[in-house]
Each structure stands twice: as C-alpha cells, then as structure tokens.
ZAKESE-278858 format. One record per residue (C-alpha): residue in one letter; x, y, z; residue number from 0. Coordinates in steps of 0.05 Angstrom, whole numbers, plus 5000, padded with zeros to 4 digits. Layout:
('A', (X, Y, Z), NUM)
...
//
This chain:
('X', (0242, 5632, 1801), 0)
('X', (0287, 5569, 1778), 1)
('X', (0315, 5529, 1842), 2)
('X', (0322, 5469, 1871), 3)
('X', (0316, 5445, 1938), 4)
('X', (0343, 5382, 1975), 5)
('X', (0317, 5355, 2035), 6)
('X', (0314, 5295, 2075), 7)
('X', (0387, 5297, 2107), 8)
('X', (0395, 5283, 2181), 9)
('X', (0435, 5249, 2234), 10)
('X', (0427, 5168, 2235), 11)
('X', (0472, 5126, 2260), 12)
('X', (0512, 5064, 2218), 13)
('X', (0471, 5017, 2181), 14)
('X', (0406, 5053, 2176), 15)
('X', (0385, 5094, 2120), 16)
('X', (0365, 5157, 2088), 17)
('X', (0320, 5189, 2022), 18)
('X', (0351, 5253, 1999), 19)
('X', (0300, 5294, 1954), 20)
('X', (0318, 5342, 1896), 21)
('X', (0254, 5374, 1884), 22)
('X', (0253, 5426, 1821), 23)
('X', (0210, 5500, 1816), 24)
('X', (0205, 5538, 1762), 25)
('X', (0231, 5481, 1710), 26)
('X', (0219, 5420, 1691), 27)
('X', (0277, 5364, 1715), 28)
('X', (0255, 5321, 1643), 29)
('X', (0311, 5326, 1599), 30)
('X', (0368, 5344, 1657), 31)
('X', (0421, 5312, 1682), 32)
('X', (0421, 5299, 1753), 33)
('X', (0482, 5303, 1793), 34)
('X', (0487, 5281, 1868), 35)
('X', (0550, 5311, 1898), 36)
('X', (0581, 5305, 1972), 37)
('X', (0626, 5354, 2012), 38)
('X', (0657, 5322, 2075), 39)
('X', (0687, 5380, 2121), 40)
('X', (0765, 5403, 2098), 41)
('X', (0747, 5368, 2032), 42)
('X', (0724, 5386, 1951), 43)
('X', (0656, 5376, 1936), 44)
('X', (0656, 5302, 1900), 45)
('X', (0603, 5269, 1850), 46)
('X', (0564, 5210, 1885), 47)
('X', (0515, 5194, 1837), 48)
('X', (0483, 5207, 1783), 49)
('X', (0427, 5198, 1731), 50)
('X', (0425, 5221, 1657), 51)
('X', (0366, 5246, 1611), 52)
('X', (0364, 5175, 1586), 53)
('X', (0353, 5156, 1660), 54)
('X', (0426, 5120, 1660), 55)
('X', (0457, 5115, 1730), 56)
('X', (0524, 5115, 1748), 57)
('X', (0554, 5117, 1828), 58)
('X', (0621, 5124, 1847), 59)
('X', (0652, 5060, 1872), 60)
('X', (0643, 5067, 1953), 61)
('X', (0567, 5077, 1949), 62)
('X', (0550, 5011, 1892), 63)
('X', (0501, 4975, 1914), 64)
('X', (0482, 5023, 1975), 65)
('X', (0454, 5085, 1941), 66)
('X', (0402, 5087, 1884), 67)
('X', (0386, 5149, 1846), 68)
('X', (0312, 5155, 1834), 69)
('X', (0277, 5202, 1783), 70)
('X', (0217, 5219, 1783), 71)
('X', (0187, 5265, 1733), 72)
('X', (0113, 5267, 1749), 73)
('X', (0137, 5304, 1824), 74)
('X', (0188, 5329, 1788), 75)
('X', (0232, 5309, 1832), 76)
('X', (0296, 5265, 1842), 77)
('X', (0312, 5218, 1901), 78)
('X', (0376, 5189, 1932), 79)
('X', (0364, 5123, 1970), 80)
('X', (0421, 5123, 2014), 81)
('X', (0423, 5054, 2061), 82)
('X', (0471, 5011, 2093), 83)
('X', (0500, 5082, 2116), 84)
('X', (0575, 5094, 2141), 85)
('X', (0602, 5145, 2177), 86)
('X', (0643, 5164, 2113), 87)
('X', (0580, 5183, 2078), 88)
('X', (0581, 5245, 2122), 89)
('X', (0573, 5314, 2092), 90)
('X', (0523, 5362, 2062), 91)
('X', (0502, 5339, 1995), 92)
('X', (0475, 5372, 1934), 93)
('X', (0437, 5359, 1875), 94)
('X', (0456, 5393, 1809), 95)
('X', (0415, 5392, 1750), 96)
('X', (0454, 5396, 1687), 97)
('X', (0435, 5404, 1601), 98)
('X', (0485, 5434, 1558), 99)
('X', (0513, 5500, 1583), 100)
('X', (0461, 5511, 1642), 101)
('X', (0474, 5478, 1708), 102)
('X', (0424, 5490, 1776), 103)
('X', (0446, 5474, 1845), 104)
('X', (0413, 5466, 1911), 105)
('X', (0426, 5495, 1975), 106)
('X', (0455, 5424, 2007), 107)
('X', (0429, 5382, 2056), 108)
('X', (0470, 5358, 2114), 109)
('X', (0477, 5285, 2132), 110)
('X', (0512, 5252, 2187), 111)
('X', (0528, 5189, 2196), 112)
('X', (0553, 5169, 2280), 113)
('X', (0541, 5123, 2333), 114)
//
C-alpha cells in the first residue's frame, strides 16, 4: 500500500519549536517532490515549503529563515523544522509527494501554536 504519514504536530506555545515527519510506505520518496502545505481553519490549504528531486528548497515568505525542509532518503523520510513558532503557523499540515502526473498526500497533522 502507497501512503504517507506525517507526524510530529502538537500544541507549543510562541517561540518554541516543532519537527514535522513525512515518512513514505510502499515507495521510495528519491526522485519526488516534496510539498509541505498548511490549512488554517475557514482557510485554502496553502504551500509552506518545499523541496525538489534535486533537493532545491523553496519557503513561502512568512516562514524564511524559521522552517527548514529536510530530506532524508536513507529513512525515507522528509522533515519540517519548524522554530521560532507563531501563532499564525496554526493548522493541520500535510506533506505531498509529487513526480509528473502522480501526486501522494498524507493524512495531516495538527499544530497549534498559543500561549
């Protein structure tokens, strides 16, 4: 069976930090995009980060320098470093792996960001 599951999400509180995990079965992540998205409640599901077969990153503008996208292809697995956390990080987040015409999407994994 071909899936992926994220994990790692949780409620912390401003400043501190979270590692999301985007752990592949039944494929191998070598080769795939990987696509970090975000859903806040009442809002679309936006792209956060992301990191490309060549292993080239990109992050939208309000996580820079806070978030780094981490792949690694001997757990097969791909990590989101999330620190210096706000409360608008909120939201479930979900990895998508991506090549061509095929695309594979986790569950989600909620964080929460409060004092």
């Amino acid at each position: 069976q071909l899936q992926l599951v994220e994990s790692g999400g949780g409620l912390v509180q401003p400043g501190e930090s979270l590692r999301l995990s985007c752990e592949a079965s039944g494929f191998s992540l070598n080769g795939y995009g990987i696509i970090w998205h975000r859903q806040a409640p009442g809002s679309p599901r936006d792209w956060v980060a992301s990191i490309g077969g060549t292993n080239l990153q990109k992050y939208v503008d309000s996580v820079k320098g806070r978030f780094t996208i981490i792949r690694d292809n001997a757990k097969n697995a791909v990590y989101l470093q999330m620190n210096s956390l706000k409360p608008e990080d909120s939201g479930v987040y979900y990895c998508e792996a991506t090549r061509l015409r095929t695309s594979y999407w986790g569950q989600g994994t909620q964080v929460t960001v409060s004092s």
